[in-house]
N, C-alpha and C positions, 0 to 999 in steps of 0.2 A: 734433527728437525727443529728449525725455531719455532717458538710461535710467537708471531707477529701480530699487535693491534695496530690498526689502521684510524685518524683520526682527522678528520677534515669536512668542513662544512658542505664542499660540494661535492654531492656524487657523483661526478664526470672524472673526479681526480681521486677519490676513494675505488674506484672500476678500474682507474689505471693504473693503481699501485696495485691492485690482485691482478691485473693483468700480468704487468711485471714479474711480480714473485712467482707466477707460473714459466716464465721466458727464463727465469733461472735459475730453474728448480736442481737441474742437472751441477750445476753449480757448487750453491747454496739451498738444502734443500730448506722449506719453510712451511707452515701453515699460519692459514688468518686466524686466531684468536678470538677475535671481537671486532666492530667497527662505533663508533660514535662521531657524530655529526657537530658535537658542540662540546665547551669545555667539563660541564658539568654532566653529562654524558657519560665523559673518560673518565671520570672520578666516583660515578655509579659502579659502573662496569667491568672498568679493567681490573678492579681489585680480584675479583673473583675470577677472571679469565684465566689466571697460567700464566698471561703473556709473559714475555723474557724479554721484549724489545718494542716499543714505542715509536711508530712514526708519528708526528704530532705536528699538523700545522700550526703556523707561529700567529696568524690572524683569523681568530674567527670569533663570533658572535658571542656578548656575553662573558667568555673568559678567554684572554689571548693562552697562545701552547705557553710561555714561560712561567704565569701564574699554575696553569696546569700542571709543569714537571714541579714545581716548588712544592706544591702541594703532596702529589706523588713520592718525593724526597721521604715524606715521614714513613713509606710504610717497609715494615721487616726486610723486603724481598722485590724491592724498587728496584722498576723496569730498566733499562740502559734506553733511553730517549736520542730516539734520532730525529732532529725536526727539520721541516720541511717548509719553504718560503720562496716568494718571489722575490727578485733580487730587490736587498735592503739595504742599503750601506750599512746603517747602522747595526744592522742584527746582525751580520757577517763580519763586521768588525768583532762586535761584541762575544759571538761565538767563537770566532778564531783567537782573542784573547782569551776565554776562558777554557779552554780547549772542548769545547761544543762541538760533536759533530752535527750539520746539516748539509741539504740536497735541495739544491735551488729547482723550481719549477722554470721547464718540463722537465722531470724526472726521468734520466737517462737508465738503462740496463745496467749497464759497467756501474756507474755512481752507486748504484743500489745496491748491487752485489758488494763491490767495498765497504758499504757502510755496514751491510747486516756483519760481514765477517770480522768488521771491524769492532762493529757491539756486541756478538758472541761472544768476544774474547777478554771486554774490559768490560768496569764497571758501572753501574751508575753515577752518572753526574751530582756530585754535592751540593749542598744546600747553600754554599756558599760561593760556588762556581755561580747558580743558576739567580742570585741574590744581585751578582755584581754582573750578570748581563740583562737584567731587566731593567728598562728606561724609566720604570714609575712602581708608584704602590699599590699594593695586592687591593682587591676589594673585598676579600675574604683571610682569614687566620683560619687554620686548620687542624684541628685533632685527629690522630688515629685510635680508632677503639673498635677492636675485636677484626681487624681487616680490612678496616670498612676507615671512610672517611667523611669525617662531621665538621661540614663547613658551614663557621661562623662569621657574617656579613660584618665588616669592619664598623659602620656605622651603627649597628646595634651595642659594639661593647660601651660598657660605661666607665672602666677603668682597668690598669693592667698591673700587678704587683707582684713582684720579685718575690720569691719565699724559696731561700736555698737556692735549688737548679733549675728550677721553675718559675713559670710568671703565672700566677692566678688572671687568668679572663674573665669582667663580670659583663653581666648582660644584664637586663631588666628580669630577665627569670633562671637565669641558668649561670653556674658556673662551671668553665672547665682549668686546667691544666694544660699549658704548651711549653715545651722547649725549647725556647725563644730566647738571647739576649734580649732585656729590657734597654740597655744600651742602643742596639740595633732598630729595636720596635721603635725607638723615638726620632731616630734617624727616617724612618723610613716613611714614618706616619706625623712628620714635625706640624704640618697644618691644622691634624684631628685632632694629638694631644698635647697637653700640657706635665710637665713635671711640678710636682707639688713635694715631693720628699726625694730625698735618693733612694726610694726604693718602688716609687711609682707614680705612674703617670695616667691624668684623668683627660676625658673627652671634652674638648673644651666647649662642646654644645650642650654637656649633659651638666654643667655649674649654672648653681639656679640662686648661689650667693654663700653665706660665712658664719658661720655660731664662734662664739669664744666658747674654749673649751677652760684648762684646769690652771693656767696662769691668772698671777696677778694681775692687776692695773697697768704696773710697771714691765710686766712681763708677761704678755697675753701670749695665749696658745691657742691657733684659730683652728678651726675642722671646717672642711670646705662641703656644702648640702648639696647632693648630685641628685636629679631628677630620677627617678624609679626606683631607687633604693635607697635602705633605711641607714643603712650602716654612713657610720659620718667618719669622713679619713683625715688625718691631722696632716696639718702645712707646717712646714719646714722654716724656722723661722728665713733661712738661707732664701727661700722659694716665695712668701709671703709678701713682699714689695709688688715684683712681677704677676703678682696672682692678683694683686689689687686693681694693679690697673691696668690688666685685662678684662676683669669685668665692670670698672669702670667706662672702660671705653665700651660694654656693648650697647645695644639699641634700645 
């Protein structure tokens, strides 16, 4: 018996996919798990449900499904995501590259039974299959603790730093730990932050301007003043041109 979460904004197509899994039951047998309407829903929810398989539509309100299975990625005992989409060139490009399974809407019987038997048997989708068929950047970064998942709105961090295997997250009150290239995070997020050292990158709306820190005249060492927090992070001299004048040019 799978058990099956079911995920989609409209409940005319969440009724048709339990319809379905009852049409082939004889099949593939299945049970619903949980249902959620919206991305942060599935990310309530499903942690706690059992599920073993994820249908997840790829547009809905709030968080699309591919932020959604990204997220999902970090927990112990991540679901096998099969998502679900009206036809998109691009998402079906992008999933048959990445070896994604999805079920283009109207969701046939056969289709579905292939897909569950096909996610019974493999595994979840990597964090870097589901990384290189998303079209844009997350609006959230996400922690796992204790099963459960603590999503951190990308516009609240204030800075992101490398320490070991880890990128320290700061926020205006909080910080956490994620498993992230810092490499990647600048890639992904090149608009929001800026690199100030090789080992981290600040929000370029939270630079409020520049202290000289423990260099000479001849040889200044600046620390860059980030709005909400106290702690002052040193520039690179490498990084320090570029940092000039960006905040010369702001408003």
């Amino acid at each position: 018996m799978i058990r099956v979460f079911i995920a989609d904004d409209e409940a005319p197509a969440r009724e048709r996919l339990r319809e379905l899994l009852e049409d082939i039951a004889a099949e593939v047998p299945a049970s619903v798990a949980g249902e959620a309407k919206n991305g942060l829903e599935v990310l309530e929810r499903l942690p706690q449900s059992g599920a073993q398989v994820l249908l997840l539509d790829i547009q809905m309100p709030g968080m699309g499904g591919l932020e959604v299975a990204r997220h999902l990625a970090l927990l112990p005992e991540a679901p096998t995501v099969v998502f679900v989409t009206a036809h998109d060139r691009h998402a079906v490009e992008a999933f048959e590259l990445n070896a994604l399974d999805y079920l283009l809407k109207p969701v046939r019987a056969a289709r579905l039974a292939a897909a569950l038997k096909k996610a019974s048997a493999g595994a979840a989708p990597g964090r870097a299959q589901l990384a290189q068929a998303a079209s844009g950047a997350r609006e959230y970064l996400s922690v796992a603790e204790r099963h459960r998942i603590v999503l951190v709105p990308v516009q609240d961090v204030v800075f992101l730093r490398a320490e070991q295997k880890y990128v320290t997250l700061r926020t205006r009150s909080q910080e956490h730990l994620v498993e992230e290239s810092l490499v990647a995070l600048e890639r992904e997020f090149a608009g929001r932050f800026v690199r100030i050292h090789r080992n981290c990158l600040v929000s370029r709306a939270a630079i409020r301007g520049f202290e000289r820190g423990g260099g000479g005249e001849e040889d200044p060492r600046w620390l860059v003043v980030l709005e909400g927090v106290a702690e002052r992070l040193p520039v690179s001299r490498r990084q320090w041109p570029a940092l000039r004048e960006l905040v010369a040019e702001k408003p």
